[in-house]
N, C-alpha and C positions, 0 to 999 in steps of 0.2 A: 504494500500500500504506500502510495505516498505522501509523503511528511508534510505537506503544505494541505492533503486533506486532513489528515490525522489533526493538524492544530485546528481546520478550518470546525473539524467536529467536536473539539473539547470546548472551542469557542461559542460554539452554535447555543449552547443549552445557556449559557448565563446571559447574552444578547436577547435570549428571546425572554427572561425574566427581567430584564434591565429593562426592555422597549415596553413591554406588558405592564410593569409596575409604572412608568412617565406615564403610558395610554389610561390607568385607572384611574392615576392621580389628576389627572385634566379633566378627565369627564364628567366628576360634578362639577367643574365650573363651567363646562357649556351649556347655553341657555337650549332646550328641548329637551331636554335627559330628563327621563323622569327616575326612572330607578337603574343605576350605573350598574349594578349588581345584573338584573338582565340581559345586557350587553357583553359580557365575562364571554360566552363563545366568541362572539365578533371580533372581540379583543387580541384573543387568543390565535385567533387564526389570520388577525392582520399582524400581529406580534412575529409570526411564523414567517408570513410572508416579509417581513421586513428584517427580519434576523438574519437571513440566511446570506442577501448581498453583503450587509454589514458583515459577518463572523469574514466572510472570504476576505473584502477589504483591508482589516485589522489579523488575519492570520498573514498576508501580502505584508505587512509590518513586520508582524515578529517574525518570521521568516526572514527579511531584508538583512538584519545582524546576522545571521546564522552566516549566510554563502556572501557577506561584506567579508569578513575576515578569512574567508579561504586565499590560499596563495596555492601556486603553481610548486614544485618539489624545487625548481630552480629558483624561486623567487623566497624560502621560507629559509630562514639563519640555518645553519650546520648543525647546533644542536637540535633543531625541529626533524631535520631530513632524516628522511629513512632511507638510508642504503644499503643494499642488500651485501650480502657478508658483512658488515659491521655488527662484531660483537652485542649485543644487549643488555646483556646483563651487566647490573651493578660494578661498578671498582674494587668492592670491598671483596666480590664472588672472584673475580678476574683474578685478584695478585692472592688470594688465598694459597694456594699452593707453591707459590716463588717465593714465600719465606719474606717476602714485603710487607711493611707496614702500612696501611693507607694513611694513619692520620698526619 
């Protein structure tokens, strides 16, 4: 699956409680409502509808940090790079048996 849905779905479910809780809190103050409480499907399903662009928009955000900071293997310092046959392990693993001290 990919990662720009995955955040778009974690996003989705608090968008649509955040637009639903603004849509109830306005709607006693529009003049025809008589009981706001009746309107709760409508709400719901305009909340739905309006969630779903916003969650993608705002997952297009937190997404933008994630692949800002990628670099290319030439482009990332020496200590970042991975290059294959370079050792891995610790310093301390490495000179253990040479009779070295690390510190």
């Amino acid at each position: 699956m990919n990662a720009r849905v995955i955040v778009t779905a974690i996003v989705f479910l608090p968008m649509v409680g955040i637009i639903s809780s603004v849509v109830m809190a306005v709607l006693p103050i529009l003049p025809g409502v008589v009981d706001p409480a009746a309107a709760y499907p409508i709400v719901l399903i305009l909340s739905i509808i309006l969630a779903l662009p916003a969650a993608i928009a705002l997952s297009g955000v937190l997404m933008r940090s994630r692949f800002a900071n990628r670099r290319t293997r030439e482009e990332a310092p020496p200590a970042l790079r991975y290059d294959e046959g370079r050792d891995e392990r610790p310093v301390a693993d490495r000179d253990e048996g040479k009779g070295k001290s690390v510190r």
